[in-house]
C-alpha positions in Angstrom: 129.7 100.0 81.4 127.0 101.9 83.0 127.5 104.8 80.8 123.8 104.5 79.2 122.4 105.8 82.6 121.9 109.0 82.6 119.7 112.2 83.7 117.6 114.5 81.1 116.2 118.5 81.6 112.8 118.9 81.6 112.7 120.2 78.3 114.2 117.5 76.4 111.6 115.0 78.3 108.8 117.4 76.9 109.8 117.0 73.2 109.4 113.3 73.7 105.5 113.3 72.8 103.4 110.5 74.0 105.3 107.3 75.5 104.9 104.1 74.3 104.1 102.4 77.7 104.0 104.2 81.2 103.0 103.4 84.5 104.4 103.4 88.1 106.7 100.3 88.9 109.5 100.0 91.8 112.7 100.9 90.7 115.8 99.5 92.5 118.0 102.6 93.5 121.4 101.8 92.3 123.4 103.0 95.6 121.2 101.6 98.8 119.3 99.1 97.0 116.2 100.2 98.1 112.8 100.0 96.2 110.8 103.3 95.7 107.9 103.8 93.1 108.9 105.8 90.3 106.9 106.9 87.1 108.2 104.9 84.4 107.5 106.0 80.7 109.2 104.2 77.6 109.4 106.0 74.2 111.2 104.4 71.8 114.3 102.8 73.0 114.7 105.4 75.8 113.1 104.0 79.1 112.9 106.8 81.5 112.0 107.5 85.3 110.9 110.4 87.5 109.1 111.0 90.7 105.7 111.0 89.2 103.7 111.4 86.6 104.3 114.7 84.3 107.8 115.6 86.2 110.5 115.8 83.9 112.6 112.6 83.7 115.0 111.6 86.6 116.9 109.4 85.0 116.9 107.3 82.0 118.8 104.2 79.8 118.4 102.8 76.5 117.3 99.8 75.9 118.9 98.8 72.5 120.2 95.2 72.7 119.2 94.3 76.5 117.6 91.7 77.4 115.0 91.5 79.9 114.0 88.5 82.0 112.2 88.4 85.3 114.2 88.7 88.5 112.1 87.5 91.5 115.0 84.9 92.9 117.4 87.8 92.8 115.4 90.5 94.3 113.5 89.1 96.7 110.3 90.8 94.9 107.5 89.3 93.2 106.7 90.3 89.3 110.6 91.9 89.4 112.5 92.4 85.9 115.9 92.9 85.1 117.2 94.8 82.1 120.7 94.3 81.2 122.9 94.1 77.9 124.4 90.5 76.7 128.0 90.4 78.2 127.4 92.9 81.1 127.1 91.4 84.3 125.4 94.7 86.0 122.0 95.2 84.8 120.6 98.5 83.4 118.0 98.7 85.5 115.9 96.9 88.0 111.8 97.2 88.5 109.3 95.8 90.4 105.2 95.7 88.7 102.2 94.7 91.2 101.1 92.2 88.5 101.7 89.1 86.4 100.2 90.5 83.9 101.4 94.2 84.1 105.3 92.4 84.2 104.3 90.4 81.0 103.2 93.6 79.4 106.4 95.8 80.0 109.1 92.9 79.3 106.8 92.5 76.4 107.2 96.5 75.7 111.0 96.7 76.5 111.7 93.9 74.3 110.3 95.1 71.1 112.0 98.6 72.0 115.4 96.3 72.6 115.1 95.3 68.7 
């Protein structure tokens, strides 16, 4: 069910163009569970992660039919979201944003990419 996770070249994260949202949040790693700050960029429905800013992307998932809701209880982290699809039990991905606000801003972003 993971099978939307996946890893891009460089060049194909250049011929994206500008992202609809981007900023650094804490991503969840998917095999330790540790947090580490990742750039974050969302263009389209593709929401994609690198190391920082301008690398090409690490790793990325779309975002068509999830659902994203905040995830504080379950992380342990404040301002947390989860991104998941209905039915699937494992979400997509996990971040962490310093801010209300900047957590109202990318569920808010995500959603309307979901759609």
């Amino acid at each position: 069910a993971r099978g939307a996770v996946g890893r891009r070249s460089g060049a194909e994260g250049e011929a994206l163009g500008p992202p609809d949202k981007a900023g650094a949040l804490g991503k969840r790693s998917d095999h330790l569970g540790q947090w580490r700050v990742r750039f974050f960029s969302l263009h389209g429905r593709t929401l994609g992660w690198s190391r920082a800013a301008g690398e090409p992307p690490h790793g990325h998932v779309d975002v068509a039919g999830s659902r994203c809701r905040a995830a504080d209880f379950e992380t342990g982290r404040a301002f947390s979201l989860s991104v998941a699809r209905g039915g699937e039990a494992a979400p997509l991905v996990v971040v962490a944003c310093s801010t209300a606000r900047e957590r109202r801003e990318w569920r808010a972003a995500i959603e309307a990419a979901a759609r």
